[in-house]
Short mmCIF file of the C-alpha atoms (twelve columns), coordinates in Angstrom:
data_MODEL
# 
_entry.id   MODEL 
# 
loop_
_atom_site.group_PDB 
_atom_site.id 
_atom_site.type_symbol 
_atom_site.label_atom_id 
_atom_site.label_alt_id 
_atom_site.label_comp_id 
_atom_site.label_asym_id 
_atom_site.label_seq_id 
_atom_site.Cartn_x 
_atom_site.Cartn_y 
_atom_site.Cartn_z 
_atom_site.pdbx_PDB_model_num 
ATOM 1   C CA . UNK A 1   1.582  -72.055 95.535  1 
ATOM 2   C CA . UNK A 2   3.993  -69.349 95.672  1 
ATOM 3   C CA . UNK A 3   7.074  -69.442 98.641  1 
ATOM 4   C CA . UNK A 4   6.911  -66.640 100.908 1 
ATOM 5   C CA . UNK A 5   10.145 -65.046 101.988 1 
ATOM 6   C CA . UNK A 6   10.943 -65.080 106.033 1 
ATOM 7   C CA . UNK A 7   9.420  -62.482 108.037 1 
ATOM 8   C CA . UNK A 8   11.636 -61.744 110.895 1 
ATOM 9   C CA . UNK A 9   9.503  -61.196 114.126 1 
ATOM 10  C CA . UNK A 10  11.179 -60.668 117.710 1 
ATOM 11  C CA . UNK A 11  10.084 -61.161 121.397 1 
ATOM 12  C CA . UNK A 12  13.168 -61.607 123.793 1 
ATOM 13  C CA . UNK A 13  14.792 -63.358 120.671 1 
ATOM 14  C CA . UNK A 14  14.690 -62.938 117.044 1 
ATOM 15  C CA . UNK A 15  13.110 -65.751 115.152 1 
ATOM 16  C CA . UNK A 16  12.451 -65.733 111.430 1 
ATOM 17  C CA . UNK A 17  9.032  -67.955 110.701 1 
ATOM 18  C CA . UNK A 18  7.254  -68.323 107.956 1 
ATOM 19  C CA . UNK A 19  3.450  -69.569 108.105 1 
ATOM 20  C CA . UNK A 20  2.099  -72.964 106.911 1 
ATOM 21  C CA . UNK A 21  -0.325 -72.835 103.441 1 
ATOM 22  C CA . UNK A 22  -0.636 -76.840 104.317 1 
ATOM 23  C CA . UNK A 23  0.342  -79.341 107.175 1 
ATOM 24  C CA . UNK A 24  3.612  -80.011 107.536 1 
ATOM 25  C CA . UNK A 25  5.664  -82.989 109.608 1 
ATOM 26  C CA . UNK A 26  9.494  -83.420 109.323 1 
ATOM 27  C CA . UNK A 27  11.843 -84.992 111.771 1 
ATOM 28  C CA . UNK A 28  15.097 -83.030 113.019 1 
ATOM 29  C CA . UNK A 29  18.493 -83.567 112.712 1 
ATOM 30  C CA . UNK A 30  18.073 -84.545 116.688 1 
ATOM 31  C CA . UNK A 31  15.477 -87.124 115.157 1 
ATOM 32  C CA . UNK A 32  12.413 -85.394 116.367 1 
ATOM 33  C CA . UNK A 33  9.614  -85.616 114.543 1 
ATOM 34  C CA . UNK A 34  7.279  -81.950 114.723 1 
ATOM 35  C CA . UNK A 35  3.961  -81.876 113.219 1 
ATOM 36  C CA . UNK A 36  1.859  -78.071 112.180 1 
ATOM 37  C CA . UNK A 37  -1.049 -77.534 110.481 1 
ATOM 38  C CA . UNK A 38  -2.091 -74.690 108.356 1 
ATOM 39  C CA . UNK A 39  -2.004 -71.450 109.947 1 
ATOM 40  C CA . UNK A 40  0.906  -72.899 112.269 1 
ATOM 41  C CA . UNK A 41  4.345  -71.119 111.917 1 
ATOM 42  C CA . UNK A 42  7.537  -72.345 111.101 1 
ATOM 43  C CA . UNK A 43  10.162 -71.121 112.961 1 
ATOM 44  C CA . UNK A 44  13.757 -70.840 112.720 1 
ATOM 45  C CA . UNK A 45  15.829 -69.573 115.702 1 
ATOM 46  C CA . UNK A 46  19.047 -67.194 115.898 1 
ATOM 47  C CA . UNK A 47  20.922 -70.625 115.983 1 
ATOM 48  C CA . UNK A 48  19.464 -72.040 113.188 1 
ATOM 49  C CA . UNK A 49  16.931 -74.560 114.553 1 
ATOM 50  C CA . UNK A 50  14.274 -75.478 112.496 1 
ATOM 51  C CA . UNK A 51  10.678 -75.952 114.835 1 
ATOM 52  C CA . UNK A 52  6.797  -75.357 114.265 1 
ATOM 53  C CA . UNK A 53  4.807  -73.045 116.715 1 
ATOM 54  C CA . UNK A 54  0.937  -73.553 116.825 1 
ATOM 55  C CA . UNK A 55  -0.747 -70.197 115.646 1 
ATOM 56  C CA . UNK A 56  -2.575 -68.862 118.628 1 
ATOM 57  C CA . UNK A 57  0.949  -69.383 120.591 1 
ATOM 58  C CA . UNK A 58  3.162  -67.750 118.217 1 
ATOM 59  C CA . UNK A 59  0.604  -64.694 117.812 1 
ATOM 60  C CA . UNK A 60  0.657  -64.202 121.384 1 
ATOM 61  C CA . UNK A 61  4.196  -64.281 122.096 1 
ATOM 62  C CA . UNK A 62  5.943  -62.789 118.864 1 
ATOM 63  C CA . UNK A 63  5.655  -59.314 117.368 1 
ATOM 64  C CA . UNK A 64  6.228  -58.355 113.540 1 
ATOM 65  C CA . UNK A 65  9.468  -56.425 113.269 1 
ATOM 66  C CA . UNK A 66  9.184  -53.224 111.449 1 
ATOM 67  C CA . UNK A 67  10.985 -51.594 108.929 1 
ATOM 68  C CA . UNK A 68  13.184 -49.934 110.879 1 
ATOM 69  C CA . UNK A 69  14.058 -53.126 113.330 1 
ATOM 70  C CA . UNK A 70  15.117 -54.669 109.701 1 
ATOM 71  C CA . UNK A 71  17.135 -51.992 109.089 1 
ATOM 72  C CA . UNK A 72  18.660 -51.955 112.509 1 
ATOM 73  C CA . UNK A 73  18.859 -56.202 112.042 1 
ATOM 74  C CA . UNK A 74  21.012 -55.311 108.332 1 
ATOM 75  C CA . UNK A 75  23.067 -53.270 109.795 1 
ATOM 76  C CA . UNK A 76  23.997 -56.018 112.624 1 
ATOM 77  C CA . UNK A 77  23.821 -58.562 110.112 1 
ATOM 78  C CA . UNK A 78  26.748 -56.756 107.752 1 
ATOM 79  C CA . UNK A 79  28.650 -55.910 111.483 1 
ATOM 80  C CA . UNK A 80  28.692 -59.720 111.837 1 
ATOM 81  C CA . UNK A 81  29.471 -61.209 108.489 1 
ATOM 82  C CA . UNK A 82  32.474 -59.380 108.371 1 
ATOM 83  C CA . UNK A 83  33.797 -60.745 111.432 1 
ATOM 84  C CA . UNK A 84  33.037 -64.398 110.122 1 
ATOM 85  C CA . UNK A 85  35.399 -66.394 108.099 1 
ATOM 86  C CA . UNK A 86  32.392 -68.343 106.328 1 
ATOM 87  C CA . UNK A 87  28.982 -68.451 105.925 1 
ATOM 88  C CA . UNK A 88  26.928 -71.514 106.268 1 
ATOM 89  C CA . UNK A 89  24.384 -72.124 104.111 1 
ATOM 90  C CA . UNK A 90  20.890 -73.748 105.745 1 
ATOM 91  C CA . UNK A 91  18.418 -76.827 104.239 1 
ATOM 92  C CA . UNK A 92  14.793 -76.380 104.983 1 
ATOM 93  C CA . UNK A 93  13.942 -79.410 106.375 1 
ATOM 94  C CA . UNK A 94  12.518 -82.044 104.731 1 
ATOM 95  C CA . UNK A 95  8.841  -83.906 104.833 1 
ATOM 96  C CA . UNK A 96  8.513  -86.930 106.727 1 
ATOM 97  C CA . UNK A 97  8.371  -89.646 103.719 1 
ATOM 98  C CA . UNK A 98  5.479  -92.080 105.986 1 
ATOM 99  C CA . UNK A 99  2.103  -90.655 105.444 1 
ATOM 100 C CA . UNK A 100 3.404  -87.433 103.519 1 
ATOM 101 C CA . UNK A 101 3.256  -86.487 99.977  1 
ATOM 102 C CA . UNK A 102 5.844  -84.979 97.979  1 
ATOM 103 C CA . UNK A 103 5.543  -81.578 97.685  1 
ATOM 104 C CA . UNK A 104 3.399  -81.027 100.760 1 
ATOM 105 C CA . UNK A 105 5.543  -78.646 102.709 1 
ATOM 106 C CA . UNK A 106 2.918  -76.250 102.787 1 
ATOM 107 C CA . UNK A 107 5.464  -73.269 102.308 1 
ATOM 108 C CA . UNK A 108 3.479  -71.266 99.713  1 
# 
């Protein structure tokens, strides 16, 4: 399956998610282990940490940005990474390697 790019959607913060094709289980750099299944979002906060949201909850609480917010968000974006020294690059993270199979991140 095909990767779909981050939608960014907003509610009092902006979160980029993404939603699941397949069940997905990872553990965080915190060692946390989080668990969706299809339909379930993954979601990455303004700070960069990785979680998954079950569908009816994310639905209810987020909103799709528009294509205005995005431009709006660009604009802030370019404000920002001029002011920063370096940019970070970010690792999706990874499956769980008891009871997963390779490939399985359900991101397409």
């Amino acid at each position: 399956m095909k990767s779909k790019e981050w939608q960014t959607y907003r509610t009092r913060f902006l979160v980029k998610a993404r939603r699941l094709s397949s069940n997905l289980t990872f553990i965080d750099g915190l060692g946390r282990q989080h668990s969706g299944r299809e339909g379930d979002y993954l979601v990455e906060s303004s700070e960069g940490v990785i979680s998954i949201a079950p569908r009816q909850i994310f639905e209810d609480i987020y909103v799709a940005m528009g294509m205005e917010d995005h431009l709006l968000e660009d604009g802030l974006r370019e404000e920002n990474s001029r002011s920063e020294s370096s940019v970070l690059s970010r690792k999706l993270p990874q499956p769980c390697r008891a009871g997963s199979t390779p490939g399985a991140l359900g991101l397409g």
